[in-house]
C-alpha positions in Angstrom: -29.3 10.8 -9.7 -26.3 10.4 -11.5 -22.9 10.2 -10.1 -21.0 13.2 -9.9 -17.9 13.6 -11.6 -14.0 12.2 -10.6 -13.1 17.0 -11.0 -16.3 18.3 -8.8 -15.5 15.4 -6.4 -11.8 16.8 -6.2 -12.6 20.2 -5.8 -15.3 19.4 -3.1 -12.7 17.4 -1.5 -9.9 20.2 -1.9 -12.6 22.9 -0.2 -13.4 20.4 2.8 -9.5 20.3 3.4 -8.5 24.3 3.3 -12.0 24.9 5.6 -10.6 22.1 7.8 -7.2 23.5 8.0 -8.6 26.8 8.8 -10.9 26.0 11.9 -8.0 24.1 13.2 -5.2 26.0 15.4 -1.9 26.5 13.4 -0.1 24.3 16.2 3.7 24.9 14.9 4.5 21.5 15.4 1.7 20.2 13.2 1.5 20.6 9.2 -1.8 21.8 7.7 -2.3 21.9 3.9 -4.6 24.7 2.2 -4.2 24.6 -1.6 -1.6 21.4 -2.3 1.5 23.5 -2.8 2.2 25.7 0.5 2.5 24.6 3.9 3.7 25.0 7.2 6.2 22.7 8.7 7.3 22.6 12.0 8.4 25.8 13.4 7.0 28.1 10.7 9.8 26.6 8.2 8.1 26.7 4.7 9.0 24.9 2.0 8.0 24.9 -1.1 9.1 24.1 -4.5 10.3 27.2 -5.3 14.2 26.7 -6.1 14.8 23.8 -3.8 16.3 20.2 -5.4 13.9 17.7 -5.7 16.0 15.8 -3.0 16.6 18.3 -0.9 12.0 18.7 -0.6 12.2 14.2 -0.4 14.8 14.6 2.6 13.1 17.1 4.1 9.6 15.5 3.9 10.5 12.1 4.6 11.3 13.3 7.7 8.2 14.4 8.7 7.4 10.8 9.0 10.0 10.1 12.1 7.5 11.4 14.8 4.5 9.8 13.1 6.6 6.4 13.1 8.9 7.5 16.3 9.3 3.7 17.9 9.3 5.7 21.7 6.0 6.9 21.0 4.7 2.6 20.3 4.1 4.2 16.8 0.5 5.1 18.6 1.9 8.7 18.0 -0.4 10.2 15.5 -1.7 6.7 14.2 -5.0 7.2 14.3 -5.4 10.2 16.6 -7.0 11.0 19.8 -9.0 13.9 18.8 -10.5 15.0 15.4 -7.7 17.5 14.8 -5.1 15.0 15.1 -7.3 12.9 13.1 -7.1 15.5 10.4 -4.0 16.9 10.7 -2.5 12.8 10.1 -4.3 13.3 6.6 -3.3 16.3 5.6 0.6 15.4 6.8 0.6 11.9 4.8 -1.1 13.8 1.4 1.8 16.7 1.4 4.6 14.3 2.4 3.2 11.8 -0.5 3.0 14.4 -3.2 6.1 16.2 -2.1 8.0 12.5 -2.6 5.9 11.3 -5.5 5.0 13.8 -7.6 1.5 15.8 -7.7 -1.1 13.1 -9.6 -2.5 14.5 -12.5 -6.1 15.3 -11.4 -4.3 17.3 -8.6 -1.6 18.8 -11.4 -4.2 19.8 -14.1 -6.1 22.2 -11.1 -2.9 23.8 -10.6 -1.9 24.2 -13.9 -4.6 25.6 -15.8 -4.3 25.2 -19.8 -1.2 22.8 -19.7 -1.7 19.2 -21.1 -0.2 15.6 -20.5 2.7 16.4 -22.2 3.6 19.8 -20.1 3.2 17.0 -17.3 5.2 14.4 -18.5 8.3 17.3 -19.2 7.9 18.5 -15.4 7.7 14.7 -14.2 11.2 14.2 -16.8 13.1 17.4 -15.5 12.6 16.6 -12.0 13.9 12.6 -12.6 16.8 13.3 -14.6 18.2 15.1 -11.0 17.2 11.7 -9.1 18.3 9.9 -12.1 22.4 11.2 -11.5 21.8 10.4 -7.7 21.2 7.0 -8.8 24.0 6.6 -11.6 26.4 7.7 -8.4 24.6 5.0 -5.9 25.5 2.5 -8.7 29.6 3.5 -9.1 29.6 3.3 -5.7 28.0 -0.4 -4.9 29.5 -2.2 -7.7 31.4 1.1 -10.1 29.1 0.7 -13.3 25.9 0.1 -14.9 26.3 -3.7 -16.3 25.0 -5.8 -13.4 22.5 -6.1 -10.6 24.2 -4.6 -7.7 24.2 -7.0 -4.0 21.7 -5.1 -2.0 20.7 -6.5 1.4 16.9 -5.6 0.7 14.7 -3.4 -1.4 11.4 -2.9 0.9 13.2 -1.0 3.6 10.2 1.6 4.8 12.6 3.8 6.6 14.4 4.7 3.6 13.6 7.2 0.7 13.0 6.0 -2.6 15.4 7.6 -4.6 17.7 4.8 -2.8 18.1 1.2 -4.1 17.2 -0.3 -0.7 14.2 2.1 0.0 10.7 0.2 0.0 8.8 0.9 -3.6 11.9 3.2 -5.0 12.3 4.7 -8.4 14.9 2.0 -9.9 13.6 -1.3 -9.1 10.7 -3.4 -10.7 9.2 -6.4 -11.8 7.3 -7.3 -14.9 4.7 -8.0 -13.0 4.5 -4.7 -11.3 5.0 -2.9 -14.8 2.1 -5.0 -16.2 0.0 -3.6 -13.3 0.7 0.1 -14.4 -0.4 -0.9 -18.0 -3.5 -2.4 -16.9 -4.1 0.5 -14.3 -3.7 2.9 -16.8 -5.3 2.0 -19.3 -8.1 1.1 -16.8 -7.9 4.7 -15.9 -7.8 6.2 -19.7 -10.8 4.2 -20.3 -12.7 5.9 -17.5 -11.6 9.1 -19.2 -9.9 10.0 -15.7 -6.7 10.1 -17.6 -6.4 11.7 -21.3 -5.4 9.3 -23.9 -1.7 10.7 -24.2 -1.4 8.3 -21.3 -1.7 5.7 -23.9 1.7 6.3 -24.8 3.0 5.7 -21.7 1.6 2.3 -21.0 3.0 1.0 -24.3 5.9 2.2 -24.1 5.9 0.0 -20.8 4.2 -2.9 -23.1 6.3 -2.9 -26.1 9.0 -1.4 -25.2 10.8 -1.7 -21.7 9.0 -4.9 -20.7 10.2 -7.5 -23.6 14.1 -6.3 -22.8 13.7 -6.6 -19.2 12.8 -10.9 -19.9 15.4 -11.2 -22.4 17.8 -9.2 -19.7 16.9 -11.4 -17.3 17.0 -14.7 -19.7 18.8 -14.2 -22.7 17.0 -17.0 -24.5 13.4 -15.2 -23.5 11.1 -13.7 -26.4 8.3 -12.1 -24.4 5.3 -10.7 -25.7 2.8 -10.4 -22.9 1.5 -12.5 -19.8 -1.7 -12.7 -22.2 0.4 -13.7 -25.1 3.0 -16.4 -26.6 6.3 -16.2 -25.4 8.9 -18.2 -25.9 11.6 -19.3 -23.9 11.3 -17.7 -20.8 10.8 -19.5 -17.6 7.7 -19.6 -15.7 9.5 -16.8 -12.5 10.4 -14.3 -15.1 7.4 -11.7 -14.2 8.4 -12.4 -10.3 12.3 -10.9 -10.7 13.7 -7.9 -9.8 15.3 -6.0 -12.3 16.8 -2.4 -12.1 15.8 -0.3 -14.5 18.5 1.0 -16.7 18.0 5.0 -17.5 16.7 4.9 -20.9 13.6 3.0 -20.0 12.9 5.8 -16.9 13.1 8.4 -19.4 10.8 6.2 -21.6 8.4 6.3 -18.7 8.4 10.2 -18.0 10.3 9.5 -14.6 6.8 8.4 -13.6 7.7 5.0 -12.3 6.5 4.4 -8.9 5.1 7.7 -8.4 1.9 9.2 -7.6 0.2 10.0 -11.4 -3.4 9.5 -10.3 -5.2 9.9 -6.9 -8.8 8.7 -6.6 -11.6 11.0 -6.1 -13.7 10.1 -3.2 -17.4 10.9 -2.3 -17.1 13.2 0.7 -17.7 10.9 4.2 -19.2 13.3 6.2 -18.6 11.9 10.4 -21.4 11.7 11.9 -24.0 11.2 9.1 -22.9 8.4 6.4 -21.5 4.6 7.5 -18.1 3.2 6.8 -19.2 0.1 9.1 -22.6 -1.8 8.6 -24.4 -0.6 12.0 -26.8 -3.7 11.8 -23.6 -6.1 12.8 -23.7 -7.5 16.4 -20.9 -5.9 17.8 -21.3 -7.4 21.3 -21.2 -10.4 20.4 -18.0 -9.5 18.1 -16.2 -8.8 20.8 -17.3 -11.7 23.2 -16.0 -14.0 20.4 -13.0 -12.5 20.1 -12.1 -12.6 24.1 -12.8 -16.4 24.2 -10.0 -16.4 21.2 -12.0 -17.1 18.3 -11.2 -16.5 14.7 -13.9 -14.0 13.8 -15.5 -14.1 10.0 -17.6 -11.4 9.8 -19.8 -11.3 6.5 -21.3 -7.1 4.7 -18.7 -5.4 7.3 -18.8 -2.4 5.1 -21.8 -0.6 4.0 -22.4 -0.8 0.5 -21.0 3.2 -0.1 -18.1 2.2 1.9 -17.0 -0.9 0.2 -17.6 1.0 -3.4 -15.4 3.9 -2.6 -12.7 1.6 -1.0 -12.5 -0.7 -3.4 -12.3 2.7 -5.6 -9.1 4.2 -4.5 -8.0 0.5 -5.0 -8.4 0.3 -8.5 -7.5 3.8 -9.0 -5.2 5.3 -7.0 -1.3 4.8 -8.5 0.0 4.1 -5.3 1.1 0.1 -6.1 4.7 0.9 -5.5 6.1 -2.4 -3.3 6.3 -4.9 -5.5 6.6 -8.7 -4.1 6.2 -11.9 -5.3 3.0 -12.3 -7.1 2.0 -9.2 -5.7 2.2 -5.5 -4.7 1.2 -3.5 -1.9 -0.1 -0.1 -1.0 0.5 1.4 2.2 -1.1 4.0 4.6 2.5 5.4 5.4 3.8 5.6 1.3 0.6 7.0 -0.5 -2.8 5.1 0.6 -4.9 7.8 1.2 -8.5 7.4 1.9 -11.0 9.2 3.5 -13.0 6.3 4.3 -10.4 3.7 5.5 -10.0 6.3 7.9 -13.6 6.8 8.9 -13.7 2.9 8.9 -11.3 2.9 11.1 -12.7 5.2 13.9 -15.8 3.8 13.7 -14.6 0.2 14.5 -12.3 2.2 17.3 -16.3 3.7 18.6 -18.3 0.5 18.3 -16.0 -2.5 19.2 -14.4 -0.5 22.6 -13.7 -3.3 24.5 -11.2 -4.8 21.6 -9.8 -1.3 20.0 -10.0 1.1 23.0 -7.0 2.4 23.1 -5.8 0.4 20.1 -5.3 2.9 17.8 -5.0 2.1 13.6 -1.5 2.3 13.6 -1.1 0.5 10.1 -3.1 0.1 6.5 -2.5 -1.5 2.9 -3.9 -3.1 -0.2 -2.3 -5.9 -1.6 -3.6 -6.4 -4.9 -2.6 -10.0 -6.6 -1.5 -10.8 -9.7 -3.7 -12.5 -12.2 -1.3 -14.5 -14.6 -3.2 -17.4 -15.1 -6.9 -18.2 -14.1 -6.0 -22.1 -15.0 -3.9 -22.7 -11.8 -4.0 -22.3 -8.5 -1.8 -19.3 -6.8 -0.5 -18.6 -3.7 -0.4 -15.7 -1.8 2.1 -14.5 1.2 3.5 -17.3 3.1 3.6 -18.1 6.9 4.1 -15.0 9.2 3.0 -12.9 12.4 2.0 -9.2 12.3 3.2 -7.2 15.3 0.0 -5.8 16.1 -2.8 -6.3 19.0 -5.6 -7.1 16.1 -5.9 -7.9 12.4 -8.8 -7.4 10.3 -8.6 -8.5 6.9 -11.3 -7.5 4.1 -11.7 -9.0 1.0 -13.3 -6.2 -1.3 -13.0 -8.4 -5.4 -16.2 -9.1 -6.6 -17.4 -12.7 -5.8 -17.6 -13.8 -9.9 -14.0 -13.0 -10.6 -13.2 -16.0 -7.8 -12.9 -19.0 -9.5 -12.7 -21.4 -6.2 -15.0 -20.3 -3.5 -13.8 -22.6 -1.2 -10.4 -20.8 -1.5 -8.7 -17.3 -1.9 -8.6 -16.2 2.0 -6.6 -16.9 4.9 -5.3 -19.7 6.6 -4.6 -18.8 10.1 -2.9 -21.0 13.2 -3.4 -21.3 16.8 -0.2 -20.9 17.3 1.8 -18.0 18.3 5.6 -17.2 17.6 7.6 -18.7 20.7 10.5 -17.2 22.1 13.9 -17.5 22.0 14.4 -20.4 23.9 11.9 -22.2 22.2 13.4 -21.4 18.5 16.2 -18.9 18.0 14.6 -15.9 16.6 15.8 -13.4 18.7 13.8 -10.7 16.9 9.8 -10.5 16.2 10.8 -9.4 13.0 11.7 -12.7 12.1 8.6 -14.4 12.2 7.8 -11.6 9.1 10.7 -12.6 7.0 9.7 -15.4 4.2 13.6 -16.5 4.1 12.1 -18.4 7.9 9.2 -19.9 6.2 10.6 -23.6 6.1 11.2 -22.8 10.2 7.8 -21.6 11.2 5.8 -24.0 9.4 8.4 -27.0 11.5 7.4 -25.1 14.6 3.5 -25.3 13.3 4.1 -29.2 12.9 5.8 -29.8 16.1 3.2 -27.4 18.2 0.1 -29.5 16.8 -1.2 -26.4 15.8 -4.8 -26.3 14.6 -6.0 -24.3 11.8 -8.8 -22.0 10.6 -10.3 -21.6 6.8 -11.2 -17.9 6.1 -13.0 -18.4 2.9 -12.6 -15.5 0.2 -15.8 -13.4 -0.1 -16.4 -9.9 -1.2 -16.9 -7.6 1.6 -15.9 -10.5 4.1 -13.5 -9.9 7.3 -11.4 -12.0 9.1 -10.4 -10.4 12.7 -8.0 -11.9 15.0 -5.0 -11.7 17.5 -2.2 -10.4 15.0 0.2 -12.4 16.2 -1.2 -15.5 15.3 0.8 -17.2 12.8 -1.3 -16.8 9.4 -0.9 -17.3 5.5 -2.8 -16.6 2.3 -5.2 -19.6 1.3 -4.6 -20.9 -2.4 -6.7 -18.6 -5.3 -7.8 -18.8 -8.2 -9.6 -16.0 -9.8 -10.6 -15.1 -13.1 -7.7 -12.8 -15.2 -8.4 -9.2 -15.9 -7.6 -6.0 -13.5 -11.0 -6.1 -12.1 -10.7 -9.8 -11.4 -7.3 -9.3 -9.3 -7.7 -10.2 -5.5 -7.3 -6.9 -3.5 -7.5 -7.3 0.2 -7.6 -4.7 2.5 -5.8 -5.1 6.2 -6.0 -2.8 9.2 -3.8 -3.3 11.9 -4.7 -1.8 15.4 -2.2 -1.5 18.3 1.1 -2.0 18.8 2.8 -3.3 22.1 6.2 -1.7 23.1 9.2 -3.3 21.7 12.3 -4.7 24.1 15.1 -6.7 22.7 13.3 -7.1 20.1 10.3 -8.9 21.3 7.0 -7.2 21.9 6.4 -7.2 25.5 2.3 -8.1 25.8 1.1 -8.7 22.4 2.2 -12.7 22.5 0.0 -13.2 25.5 -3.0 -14.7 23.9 -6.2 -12.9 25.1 -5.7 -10.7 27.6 
């Protein structure tokens, strides 16, 4: 039986929410979402796009995320949900508040707006940026009064902070070429798959031939660059890796669609209860034995085979790459990852590993999806670091022929745990998640004797372990292409309660 199609996926997908939303109480202090453009927000207050600025609707529904993230609630607070109306209502909250910051996707857009075309979309995307883009001109006066430099800003990834600000994580202004070359590929990945009409054509090379080559000779006068695939000349090897803010010509040139939500993958329908996100064949007493002695768990086919296909689906499609880093960009459950059967995953590994996740509830989820700049070389991935989480599971979901080393391409991870204050300095966990400490940690790794274990890269693999655990990506090298880029997947479950600082059980090894 064939497939069936990206639109009667969607509007399956749309009925399953509005008959969820209906059988559910209208609790005023939760959201539900019928048909994508009206809702109810706490207290009955609706908004809708009606006459209200476009950052009036981002202010508003950015802060619908303070109770889900709400630090006096252990961010366990509508996380993963104790019942399956919570569990449904954290959906339907995360889509609205998503679309309501970036933009409807197209798939979404073209069901709502009957007989319009890419272009009518692009226009809308355009009118509503041009507002954000005067915001921004004023955010520049004010840091550094004028458009010809890089303004001093303290950071860029800041998660509690809208986008339409220069220090918000994944915001409108900021970029790298290697994050632009991303959306070409992506969208051109997308067009292929006739999920996006060819008029998006036109917006990838105007990101190609356009707004790319004068961001390399912006940030190197003496660079003439073509294309990562291509000869260029003069431009050092970092180029792709810097920041640059966009100047407002090359925004407009992208339809005010930079770092917002054009496409949103379609999903076959994971019905609870009847279909698998997690292989049921897996041993999952003897998972969670291994993981109370302290082991580092590999766990090979975690998924089930429709599990890992629509994962690594949303992956490839899904437009929601905004957080660009160094050599790679990430995709988060708070900021636009949406999927129907991370979720499910989720839950299920909540159901049949008790004894590890009771209690632990999915309080975080992203992609990081790796750049592919040259197969040649080796690459490296994120350096030293601790998660503040009780447990880590990360899942590999590239094909094993686009891995060019498989002895390589996972995770590195220490017996070691971050040490406290009177063993280092760092007053804060947050430090031991900040690459500026890198040279430190990896001292405290050498003078703690600490002993390391070799994830190996391999599709549908997991490694599971203590979060805290000091841990880096492995070396890669994987074949070039956007099918070929590394894409991991990370759940993180649990969260201990935060004093001073310091989390107050999760550094206890195996409790």
């Amino acid at each position: 039986m064939n497939p069936l199609s990206p639109m009667i996926l969607l509007l399956i997908q749309l009925c399953f929410n509005a008959l969820r939303a209906q059988a559910q109480d209208q609790n005023p202090n939760q959201i539900y979402n019928t048909d994508m453009t009206n809702i109810l927000i706490s207290r009955d207050e609706k908004l809708t796009n009606g006459n209200t600025s476009y950052i009036h609707r981002i202010d508003a529904c950015f802060d619908l995320n303070r109770p889900i993230l709400d630090p006096s609630k252990g961010r366990a607070y509508f996380a993963m949900g104790s019942n399956d109306q919570d569990f449904n209502s954290l959906s339907l909250i995360r889509n609205y508040v998503t679309r309501c910051i970036r933009g409807v996707p197209y798939n979404e857009w073209l069901l709502l707006n009957p007989g319009s075309s890419a272009s009518d979309y692009f226009n809308e995307s355009l009118n509503t940026t041009r507002e954000l883009l005067n915001h921004y001109k004023q955010q520049l006066f004010e840091i550094k009064g004028g458009l010809d430099e890089m303004p001093k800003v303290s950071r860029i990834d800041n998660g509690d902070v809208q986008p339409y600000y220069l220090k918000g994580r994944g915001n409108f202004w900021f970029t790298t070429i290697h994050q632009l070359e991303h959306t070409v590929e992506q969208i051109m990945y997308l067009v292929d798959k006739d999920l996006l009409p060819t008029e998006f054509t036109t917006f990838a090379m105007h990101i190609k031939y356009k707004i790319v080559p004068k961001i390399a000779n912006a940030l190197q006068p003496q660079c003439v660059y073509f294309a990562k695939s291509d000869r260029s000349v003069g431009c050092p090897a970092d180029v792709r890796m810097r920041y640059y803010m966009l100047d407002p010509w090359m925004i407009e040139e992208m339809y005010g669609l930079h770092n917002k939500l054009v496409y949103s993958a379609v999903e076959a329908p994971a019905v609870f209860g009847f279909a698998h996100a997690l292989n049921p064949d897996l041993d999952f007493e003897g998972i969670q034995d291994a993981y109370f002695r302290g082991d580092v768990l590999q766990i090979d086919n975690l998924l089930t085979e429709t599990a890992l296909r629509e994962i690594r689906k949303v992956a490839l499609e899904s437009t929601t790459f905004y957080d660009s880093k160094v050599g790679y960009l990430g995709s988060y459950m708070d900021d636009g990852l949406s999927s129907t059967w991370i979720r499910k995953l989720g839950r299920e590994l909540q159901e049949r590993l008790p004894r590890v996740l009771k209690d632990q509830p999915l309080r975080q989820a992203w992609f990081y999806k790796y750049d592919s700049e040259d197969e040649d070389n080796y690459q490296r991935g994120i350096k030293v670091h601790a998660d503040l989480a009780r447990v880590n599971l990360n899942i590999w979901l590239t094909p094993d022929e686009a891995n060019l080393d498989k002895e390589s391409g996972g995770l590195l991870i220490y017996d070691a745990l971050p040490g406290g204050e009177e063993d280092f300095g760092f007053e804060n966990f947050a430090d031991w998640n900040n690459w500026e400490n890198v040279e430190d940690m990896m001292k405290y790794l050498k003078d703690s004797n600490a002993k390391v274990t070799k994830v190996t890269n391999k599709q549908n693999r997991c490694a599971m372990f203590n979060s805290a655990l000091l841990h880096e990506t492995d070396k890669f090298k994987f074949k070039d292409g956007y099918l070929n880029r590394r894409i991991n997947l990370t759940l993180l479950f649990g969260l201990d309660t935060v004093v001073d600082g310091k989390p107050t059980g999760v550094l206890t090894k195996f409790e």
